[in-house]
N, C-alpha and C positions, 0 to 999 in steps of 0.2 A: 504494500500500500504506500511507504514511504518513496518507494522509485517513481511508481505511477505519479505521487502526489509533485514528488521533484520536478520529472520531464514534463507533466501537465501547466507548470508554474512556469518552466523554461519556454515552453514553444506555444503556449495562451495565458500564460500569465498576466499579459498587457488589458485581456478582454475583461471588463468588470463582469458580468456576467458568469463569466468560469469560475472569477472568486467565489463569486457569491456562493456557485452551486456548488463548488468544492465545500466551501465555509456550511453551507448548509447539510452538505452529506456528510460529512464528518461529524458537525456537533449531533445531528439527528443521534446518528451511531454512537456517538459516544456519552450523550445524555437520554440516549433510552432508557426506559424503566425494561424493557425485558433484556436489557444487555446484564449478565451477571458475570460475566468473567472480567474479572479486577486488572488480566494481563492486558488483554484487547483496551479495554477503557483508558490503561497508562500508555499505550501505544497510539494512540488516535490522541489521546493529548496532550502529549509530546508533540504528535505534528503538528499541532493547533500552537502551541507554543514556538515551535523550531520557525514556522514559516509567519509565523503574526496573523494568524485568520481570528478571526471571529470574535473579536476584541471587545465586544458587548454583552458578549458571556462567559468572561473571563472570571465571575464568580459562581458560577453553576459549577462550568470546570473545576475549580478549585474545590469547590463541596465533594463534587460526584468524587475527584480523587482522592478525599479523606475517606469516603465511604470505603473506596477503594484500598486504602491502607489500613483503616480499622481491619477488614475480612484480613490482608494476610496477617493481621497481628492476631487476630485470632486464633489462627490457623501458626502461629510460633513463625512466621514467617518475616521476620523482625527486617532485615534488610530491603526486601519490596518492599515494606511498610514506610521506611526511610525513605525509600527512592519517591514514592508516592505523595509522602509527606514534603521534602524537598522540592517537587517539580509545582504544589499547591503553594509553595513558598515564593516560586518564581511566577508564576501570575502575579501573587498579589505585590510584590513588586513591579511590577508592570502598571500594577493599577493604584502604587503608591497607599496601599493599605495597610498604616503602620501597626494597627489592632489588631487584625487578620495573623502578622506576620509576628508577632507577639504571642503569639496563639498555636501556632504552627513550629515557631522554633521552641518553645516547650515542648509540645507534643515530639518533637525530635529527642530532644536532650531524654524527655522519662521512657521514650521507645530503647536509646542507647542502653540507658540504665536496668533498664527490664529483663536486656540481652544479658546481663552478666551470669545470672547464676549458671548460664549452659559454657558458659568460655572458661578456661587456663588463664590465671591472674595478668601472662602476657597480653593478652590478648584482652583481657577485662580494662586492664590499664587503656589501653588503645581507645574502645570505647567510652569510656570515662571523659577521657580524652577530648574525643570529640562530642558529647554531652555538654561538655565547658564548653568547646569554642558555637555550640546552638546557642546555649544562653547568652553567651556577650554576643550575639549578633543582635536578640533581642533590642527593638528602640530604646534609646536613654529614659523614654519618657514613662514605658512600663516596664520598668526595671525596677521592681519592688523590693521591698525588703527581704523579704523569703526568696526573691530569686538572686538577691547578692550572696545569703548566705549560703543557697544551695551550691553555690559558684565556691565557697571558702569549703566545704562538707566535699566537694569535689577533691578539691586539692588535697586535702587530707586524705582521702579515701584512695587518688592516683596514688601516693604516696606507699600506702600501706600495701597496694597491689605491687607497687616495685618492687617493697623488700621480701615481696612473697615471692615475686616472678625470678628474683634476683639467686633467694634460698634455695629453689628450683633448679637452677641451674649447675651445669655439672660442668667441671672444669677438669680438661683431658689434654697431657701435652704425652709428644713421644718422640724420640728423636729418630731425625730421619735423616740417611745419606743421601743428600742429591746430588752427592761429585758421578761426573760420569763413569 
């Protein structure tokens, strides 16, 4: 659908008309009520996104792909859930919705944080990680109290996954000839 949607844009792209119907079969598809596959709906708005169509329902989109992300997170599917959550990020960017985006980079940082109990403390650290850099993306303006501190509870918590990740670690040397 992506190729089609590309060569369709390169060689009638000029014709308003093609937008439109492009912009119109896409959102149809991707804000149906009988669409229920969460993969197709992140693929179709993506294109909605990648090429700028349909700019006046750039918050349905963003709804339809949190629904989108809530199912994989149900489903332990924590990383779609991200990418889903992410991509609802970048509309509303688009559409300068500083509430929205307030809302959505939470919902990242507690998806990160949810993912720990299944990870190896390296890899928990990592997430953590980027949990922190969701919330300071957060606007200055809803940056509350409890989201600075979760930002300090972070730190502390990266911290303690280090010395875990670190205890973990096995230190193996051997001597090796490599003269020819």
């Amino acid at each position: 659908i992506e190729r089609l949607c590309s060569i369709g844009l390169q060689t009638q792209g000029k014709k308003q008309d093609f937008q439109e119907r492009l912009t119109e079969r896409i959102l149809n598809a991707c804000l149906s009520r009988e669409s229920i596959n969460p993969v197709y709906t992140y693929g179709l708005a993506h294109l909605l996104y990648k090429y700028k169509l349909g700019k006046s329902n750039y918050n349905a989109v963003a709804e339809k792909l949190r629904t989108s992300g809530d199912f994989f997170l149900s489903k332990n599917n924590h990383r779609s859930a991200i990418l889903c959550y992410e991509l609802s990020c970048n509309f509303y960017k688009r559409l300068d919705n500083r509430e929205k985006l307030a809302i959505f980079y939470k919902l990242i940082a507690d998806t990160y944080e949810s993912e720990l109990p299944f990870l190896a403390p390296l890899f928990g650290q990592e997430n953590l990680v980027k949990a922190k850099s969701a919330l300071k993306l957060i606007p200055r303006i809803y940056k509350t109290d409890d989201i600075l501190l979760k930002i300090g509870k972070l730190d502390s918590e990266i911290e303690e996954l280090r010395e875990q990740a670190h205890a973990q670690t096995v230190e193996s040397s051997c001597k090796m000839d490599i003269t020819p």
